[in-house]
C-alpha positions in Angstrom: 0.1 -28.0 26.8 1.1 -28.4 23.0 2.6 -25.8 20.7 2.0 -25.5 16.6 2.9 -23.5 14.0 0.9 -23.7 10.5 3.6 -23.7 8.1 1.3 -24.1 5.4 1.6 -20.7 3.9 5.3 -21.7 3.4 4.3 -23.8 0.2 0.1 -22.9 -0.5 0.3 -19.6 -0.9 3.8 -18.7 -1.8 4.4 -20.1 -5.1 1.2 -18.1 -6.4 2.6 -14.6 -4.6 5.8 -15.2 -6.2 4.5 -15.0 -9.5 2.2 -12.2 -8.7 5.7 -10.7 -7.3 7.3 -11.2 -10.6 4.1 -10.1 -12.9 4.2 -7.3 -10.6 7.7 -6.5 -10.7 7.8 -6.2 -14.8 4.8 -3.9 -14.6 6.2 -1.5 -12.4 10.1 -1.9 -13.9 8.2 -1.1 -18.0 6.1 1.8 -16.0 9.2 3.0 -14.5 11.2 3.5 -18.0 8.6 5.5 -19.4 7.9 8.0 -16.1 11.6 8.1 -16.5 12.4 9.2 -19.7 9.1 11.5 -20.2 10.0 13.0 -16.6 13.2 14.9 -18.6 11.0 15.9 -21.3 8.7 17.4 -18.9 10.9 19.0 -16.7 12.9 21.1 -20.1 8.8 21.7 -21.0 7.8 23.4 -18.1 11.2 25.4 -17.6 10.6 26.5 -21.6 7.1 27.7 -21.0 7.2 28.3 -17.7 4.3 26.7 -16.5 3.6 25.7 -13.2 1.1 22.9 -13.6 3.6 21.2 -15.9 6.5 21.9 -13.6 4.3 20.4 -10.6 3.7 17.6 -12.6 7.0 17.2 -13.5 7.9 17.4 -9.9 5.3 14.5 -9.0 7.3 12.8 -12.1 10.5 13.1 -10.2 9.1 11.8 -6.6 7.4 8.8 -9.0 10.5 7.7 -10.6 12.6 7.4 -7.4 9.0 6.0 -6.1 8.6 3.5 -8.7 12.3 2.4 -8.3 12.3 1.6 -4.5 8.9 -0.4 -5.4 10.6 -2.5 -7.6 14.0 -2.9 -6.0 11.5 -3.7 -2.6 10.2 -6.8 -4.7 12.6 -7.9 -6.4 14.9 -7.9 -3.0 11.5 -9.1 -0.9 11.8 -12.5 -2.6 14.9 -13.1 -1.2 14.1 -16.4 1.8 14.3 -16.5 5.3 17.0 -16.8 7.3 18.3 -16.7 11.3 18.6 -13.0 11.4 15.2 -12.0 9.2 13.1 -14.7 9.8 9.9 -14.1 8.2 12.1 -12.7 5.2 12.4 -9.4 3.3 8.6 -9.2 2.3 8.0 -6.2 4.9 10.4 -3.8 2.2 7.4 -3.5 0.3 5.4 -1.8 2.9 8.7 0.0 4.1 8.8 1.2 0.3 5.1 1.9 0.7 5.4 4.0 3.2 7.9 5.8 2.3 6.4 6.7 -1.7 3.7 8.2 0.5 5.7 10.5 3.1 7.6 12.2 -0.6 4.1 12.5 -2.2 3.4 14.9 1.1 6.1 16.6 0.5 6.2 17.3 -3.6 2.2 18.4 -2.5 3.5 21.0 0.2 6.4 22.5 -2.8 3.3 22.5 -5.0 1.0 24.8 -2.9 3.9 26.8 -1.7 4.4 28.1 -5.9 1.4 28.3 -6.6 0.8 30.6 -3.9 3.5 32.6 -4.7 2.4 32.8 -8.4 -1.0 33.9 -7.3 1.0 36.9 -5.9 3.3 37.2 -8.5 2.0 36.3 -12.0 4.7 34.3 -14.2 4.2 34.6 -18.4 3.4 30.8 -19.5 3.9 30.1 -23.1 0.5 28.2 -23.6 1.1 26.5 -26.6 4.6 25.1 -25.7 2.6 24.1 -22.3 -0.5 22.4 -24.1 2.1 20.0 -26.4 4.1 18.9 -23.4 1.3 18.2 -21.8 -0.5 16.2 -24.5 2.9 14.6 -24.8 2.9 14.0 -20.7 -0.6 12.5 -20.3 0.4 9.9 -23.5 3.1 8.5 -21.2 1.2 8.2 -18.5 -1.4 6.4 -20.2 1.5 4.3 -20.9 2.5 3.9 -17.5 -0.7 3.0 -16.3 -2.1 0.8 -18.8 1.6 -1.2 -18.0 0.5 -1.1 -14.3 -3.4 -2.1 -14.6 -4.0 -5.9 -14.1 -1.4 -5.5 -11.2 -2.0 -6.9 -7.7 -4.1 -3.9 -6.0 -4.2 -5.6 -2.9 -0.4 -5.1 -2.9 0.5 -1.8 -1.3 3.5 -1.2 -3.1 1.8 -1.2 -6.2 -1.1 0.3 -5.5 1.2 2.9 -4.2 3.1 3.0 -7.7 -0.7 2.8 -9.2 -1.9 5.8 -7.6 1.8 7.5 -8.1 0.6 7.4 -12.0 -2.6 8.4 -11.5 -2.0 11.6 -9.9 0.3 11.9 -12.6 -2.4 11.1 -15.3 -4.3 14.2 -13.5 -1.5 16.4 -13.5 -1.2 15.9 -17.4 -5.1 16.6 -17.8 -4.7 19.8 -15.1 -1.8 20.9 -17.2 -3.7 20.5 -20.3 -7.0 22.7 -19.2 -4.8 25.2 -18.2 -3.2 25.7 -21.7 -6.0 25.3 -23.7 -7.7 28.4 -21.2 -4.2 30.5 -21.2 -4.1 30.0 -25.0 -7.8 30.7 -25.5 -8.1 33.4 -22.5 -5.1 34.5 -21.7 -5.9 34.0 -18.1 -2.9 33.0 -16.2 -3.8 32.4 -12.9 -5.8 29.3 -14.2 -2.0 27.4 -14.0 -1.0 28.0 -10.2 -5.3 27.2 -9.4 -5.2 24.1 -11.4 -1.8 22.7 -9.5 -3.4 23.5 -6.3 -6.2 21.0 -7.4 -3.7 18.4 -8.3 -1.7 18.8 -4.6 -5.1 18.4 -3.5 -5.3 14.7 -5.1 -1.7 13.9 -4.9 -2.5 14.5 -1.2 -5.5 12.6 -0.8 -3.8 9.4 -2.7 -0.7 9.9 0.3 -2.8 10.3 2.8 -4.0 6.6 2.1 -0.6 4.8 1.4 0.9 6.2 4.3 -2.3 5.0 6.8 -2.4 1.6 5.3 1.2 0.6 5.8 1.8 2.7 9.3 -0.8 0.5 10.8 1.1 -2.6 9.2 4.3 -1.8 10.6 2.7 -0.7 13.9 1.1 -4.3 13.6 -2.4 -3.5 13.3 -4.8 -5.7 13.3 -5.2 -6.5 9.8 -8.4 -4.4 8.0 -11.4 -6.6 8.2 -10.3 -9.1 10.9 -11.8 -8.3 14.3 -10.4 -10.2 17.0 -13.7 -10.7 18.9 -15.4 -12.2 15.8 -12.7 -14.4 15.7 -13.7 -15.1 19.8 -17.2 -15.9 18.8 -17.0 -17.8 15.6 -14.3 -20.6 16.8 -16.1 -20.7 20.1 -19.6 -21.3 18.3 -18.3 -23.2 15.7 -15.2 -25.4 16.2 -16.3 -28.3 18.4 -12.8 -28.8 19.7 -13.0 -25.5 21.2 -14.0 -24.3 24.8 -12.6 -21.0 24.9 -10.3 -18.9 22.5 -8.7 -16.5 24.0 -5.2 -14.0 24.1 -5.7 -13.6 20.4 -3.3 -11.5 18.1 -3.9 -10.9 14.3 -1.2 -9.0 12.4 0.5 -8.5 8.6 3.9 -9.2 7.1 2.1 -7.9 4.0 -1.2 -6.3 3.2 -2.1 -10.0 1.6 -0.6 -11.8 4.4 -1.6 -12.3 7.4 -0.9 -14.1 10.6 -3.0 -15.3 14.2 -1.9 -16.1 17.6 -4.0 -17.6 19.9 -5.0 -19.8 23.2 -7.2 -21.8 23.3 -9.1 -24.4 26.1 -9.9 -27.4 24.2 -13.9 -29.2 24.8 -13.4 -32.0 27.2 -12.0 -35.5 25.3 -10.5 -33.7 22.7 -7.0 -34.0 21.8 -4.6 -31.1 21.0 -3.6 -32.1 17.8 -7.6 -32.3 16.7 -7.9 -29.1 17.9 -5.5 -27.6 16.3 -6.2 -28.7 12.9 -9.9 -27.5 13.6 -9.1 -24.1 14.6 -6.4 -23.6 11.3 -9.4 -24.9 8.9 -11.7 -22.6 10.7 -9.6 -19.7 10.3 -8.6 -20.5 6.6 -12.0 -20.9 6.0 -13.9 -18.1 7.9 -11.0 -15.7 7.9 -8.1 -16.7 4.9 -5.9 -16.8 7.6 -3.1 -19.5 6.7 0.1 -19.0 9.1 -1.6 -20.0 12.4 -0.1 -20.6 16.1 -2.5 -22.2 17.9 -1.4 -23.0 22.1 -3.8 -25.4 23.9 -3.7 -25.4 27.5 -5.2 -28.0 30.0 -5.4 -25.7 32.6 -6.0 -21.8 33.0 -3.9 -19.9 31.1 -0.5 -18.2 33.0 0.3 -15.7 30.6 -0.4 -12.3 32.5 -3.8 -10.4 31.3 -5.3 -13.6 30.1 -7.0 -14.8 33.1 -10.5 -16.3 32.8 -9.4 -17.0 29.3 -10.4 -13.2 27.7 -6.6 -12.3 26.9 -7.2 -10.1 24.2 -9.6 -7.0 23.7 -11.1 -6.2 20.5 -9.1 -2.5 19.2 -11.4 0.4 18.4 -12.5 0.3 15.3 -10.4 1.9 12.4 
């Protein structure tokens, strides 16, 4: 029986995700200044003209600047190395951060559709042309925000989390402005509190997402796109070396990075060390797996659940 661990990932594909880390880092650190300052402008806006739509937005402002600042703090920190006590490092505060952006987006949504509902029942004078500037002013900011933000790494959750934090933002601005332009042109209130309901709606929809996407990571899904049988098949059809794969695990540290465990009966007259280069070149290549463990064992496997070599059963299908 021989034991290996693919520490390639260690050198390949870190020094490229710590400048994405860094790229990524700036972007959401120059998109946090501006939802920062504007968030203040907002806020004094919608109090002035008493608008709900820009108060709601402001409110999403107020969840994306705390947001924004635990997704950068989470990379900056998640660079930091291994060591005894963490030892596949701090990476996994970027999904922590994740997660959590998502839970406070559920809960500036619920705050939203509680006022406007109350609005509906009680109508609130806005000021419409006080509400159309701020909002002009709003939506240029976030425009800002984003633009610092697009290019960044989308298959990061974190910032795709801070991404769509903006974005609803971007929406709430463009809500906020509809709803002046019909109050000023109108005079039809209710327009505001119906228009924030549509932007919960989104704000919602975008939580909803983030909060599914890194649950399952640190519930250690399988990773989206990896299926555990198809991993079975191919090395079994494919990798000479191999007889039979089998008590196979997949799982993230990140949404980019992934790891396999695996067993695996080697054909006969092959050596463990061939096969376990074969099955981590199969797996890079098939799969863009890098950190493997590959276990090859002589004789039937011991580990309980894995007997006749069929360990692991494919999960149902997300």
């Amino acid at each position: 029986m021989a034991h290996s661990r693919n520490d390639r990932d260690e050198h390949t594909g870190h020094g490229h995700d710590h400048l994405h880390g860094i790229t990524d880092q700036r972007r959401i650190g120059v998109a946090l200044l501006i939802i920062a300052v504007f968030m203040i402008v907002e806020i004094v806006g919608g109090l002035l003209s008493g608008s709900l739509a820009l108060l709601a937005d402001a409110g999403h402002m107020v969840s994306d600047t705390a947001a924004l600042g635990f997704s950068w703090a989470a990379i900056r920190y998640g660079r930091r190395p291994a060591n005894a006590q963490l030892s596949y490092g701090y990476k996994r505060l970027e999904i922590l951060a994740a997660f959590v952006n998502g839970c406070a987006l559920f809960v500036i949504a619920a705050a939203i559709l509680v006022e406007a509902v109350r609005r509906f029942a009680e109508p609130v004078p806005v000021v419409g042309k006080t509400m159309l500037i701020v909002a002009f002013a709003g939506l240029a900011a976030n425009i800002g925000a984003f633009l610092a933000l697009h290019g960044g790494n989308r298959e990061n959750l974190n910032v795709r989390g801070a991404w769509l934090h903006v974005l609803g933002d971007m929406l709430g601005s463009l809500a906020a402005i509809v709803a002046a332009v019909v109050i000023l042109l109108t005079g039809w209130t209710p327009i505001d509190p119906l228009l924030s309901i549509f932007v919960a709606v989104i704000i919602l929809k975008s939580a909803w997402g983030i909060v599914r996407a890194s649950a399952h990571i640190l519930l250690e899904g399988t990773p989206q796109g990896i299926s555990l049988a198809d991993i079975k098949a191919d090395l079994e059809r494919n990798v000479a070396e191999v007889r039979d794969a089998h008590h196979i695990h997949a799982w993230s540290i990140t949404a980019e990075r992934h790891l396999v465990t695996l067993h695996v009966h080697p054909a006969p007259g092959a050596a463990a060390h061939d096969v376990v280069a074969a099955v981590r070149r199969r797996l890079s290549l098939r799969f863009n797996v890098e950190h493997v463990t590959v276990q090859v064992e002589e004789h039937d496997c011991a580990d309980p659940g894995s007997a006749h070599g069929h360990g692991a059963s494919e999960p149902a299908s997300r």
